[in-house]
C-alpha positions in Angstrom: 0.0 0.0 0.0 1.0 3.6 -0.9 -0.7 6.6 0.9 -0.2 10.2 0.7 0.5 11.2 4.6 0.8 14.7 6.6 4.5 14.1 7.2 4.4 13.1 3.2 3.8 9.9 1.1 4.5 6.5 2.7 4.2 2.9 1.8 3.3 -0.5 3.7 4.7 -3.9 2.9 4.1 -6.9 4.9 5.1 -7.4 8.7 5.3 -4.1 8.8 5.7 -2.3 12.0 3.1 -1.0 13.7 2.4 2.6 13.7 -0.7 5.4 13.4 -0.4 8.3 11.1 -3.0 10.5 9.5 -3.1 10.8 5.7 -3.9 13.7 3.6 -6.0 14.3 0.4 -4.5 11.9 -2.2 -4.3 8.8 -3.7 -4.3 5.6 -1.8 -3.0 2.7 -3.7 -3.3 -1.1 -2.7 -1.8 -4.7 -3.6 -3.8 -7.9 -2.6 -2.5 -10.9 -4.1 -2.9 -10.3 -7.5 -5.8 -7.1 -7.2 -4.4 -4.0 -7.3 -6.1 -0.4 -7.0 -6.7 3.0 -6.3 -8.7 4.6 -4.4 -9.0 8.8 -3.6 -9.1 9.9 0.0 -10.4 13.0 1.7 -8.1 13.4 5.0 -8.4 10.6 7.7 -6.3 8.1 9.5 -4.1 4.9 9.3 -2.3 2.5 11.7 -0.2 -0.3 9.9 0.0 -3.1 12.0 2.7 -6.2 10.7 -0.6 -8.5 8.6 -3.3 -5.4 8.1 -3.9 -1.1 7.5 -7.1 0.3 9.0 -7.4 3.4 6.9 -10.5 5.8 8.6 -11.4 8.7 5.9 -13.5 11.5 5.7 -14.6 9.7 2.7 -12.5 7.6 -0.1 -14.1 6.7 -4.0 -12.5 3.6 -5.6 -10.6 5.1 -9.0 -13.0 3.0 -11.4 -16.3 4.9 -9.2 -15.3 8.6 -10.0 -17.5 10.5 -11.6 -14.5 12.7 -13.6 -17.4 15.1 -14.9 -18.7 16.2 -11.8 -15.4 16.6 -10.1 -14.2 19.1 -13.0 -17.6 21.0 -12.4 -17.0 21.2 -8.9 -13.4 22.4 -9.2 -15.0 25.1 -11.9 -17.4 26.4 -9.5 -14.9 26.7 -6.7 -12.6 28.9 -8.8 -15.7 30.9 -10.1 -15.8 31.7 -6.2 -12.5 32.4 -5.6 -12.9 35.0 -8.9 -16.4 36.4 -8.5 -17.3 36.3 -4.9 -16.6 39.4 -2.2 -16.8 37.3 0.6 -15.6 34.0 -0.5 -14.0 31.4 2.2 -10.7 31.2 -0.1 -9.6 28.1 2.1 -12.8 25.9 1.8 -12.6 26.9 -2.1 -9.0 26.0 -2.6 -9.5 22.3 -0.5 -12.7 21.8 -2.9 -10.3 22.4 -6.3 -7.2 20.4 -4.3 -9.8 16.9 -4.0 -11.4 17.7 -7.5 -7.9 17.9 -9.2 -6.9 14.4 -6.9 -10.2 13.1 -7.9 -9.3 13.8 -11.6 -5.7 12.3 -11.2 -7.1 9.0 -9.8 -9.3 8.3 -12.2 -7.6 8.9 -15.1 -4.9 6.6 -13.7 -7.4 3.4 -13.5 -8.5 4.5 -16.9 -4.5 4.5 -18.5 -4.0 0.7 -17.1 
């Protein structure tokens, strides 16, 4: 497994040792056996222990699952606020373009395999 963490990307192999870290917005990408994958993740959690992760997310979308449309209308409308708007929360509006754009990225990576 490959994760995007606060500290920076990290990756788990097994027997591992244990250890808890949070995780950032990003891609999360897993081997099991012979499946592999991606998923996106919206900030959360992980502790590695040597046979299994627990990841805990805000939220997380398998790559095949995105809907790539809708994400590059969300990160539109988020930088028609950050143009247009007076009183815009510039902070909320650059995390919505920041997990559009991951969004994009992970999908289009299940879709070049």
């Amino acid at each position: 497994m490959i994760a995007s963490g606060s500290e920076g990307e990290f990756g788990v192999l097994p027997n591992h040792i244990p250890f808890l870290t949070t995780i950032k917005i990003g891609m999360l990408t897993y081997k099991k056996g012979s499946e592999t994958g991606n998923f996106f993740v919206n900030w959360g959690y992980a502790e590695v222990g040597p046979d299994k992760v627990i990841i805990l997310a805000d939220s997380a979308e398998k790559s095949e699952h995105i809907d790539v449309e809708r994400a590059r209308q969300a990160m539109k409308r988020a930088e028609e606020r950050i143009k247009h708007e007076q009183e815009v929360d510039e902070a909320r509006a650059t995390a919505a373009i920041e997990r559009a754009m991951m969004r994009i990225q992970v999908a289009e990576k299940h879709r070049a395999r």
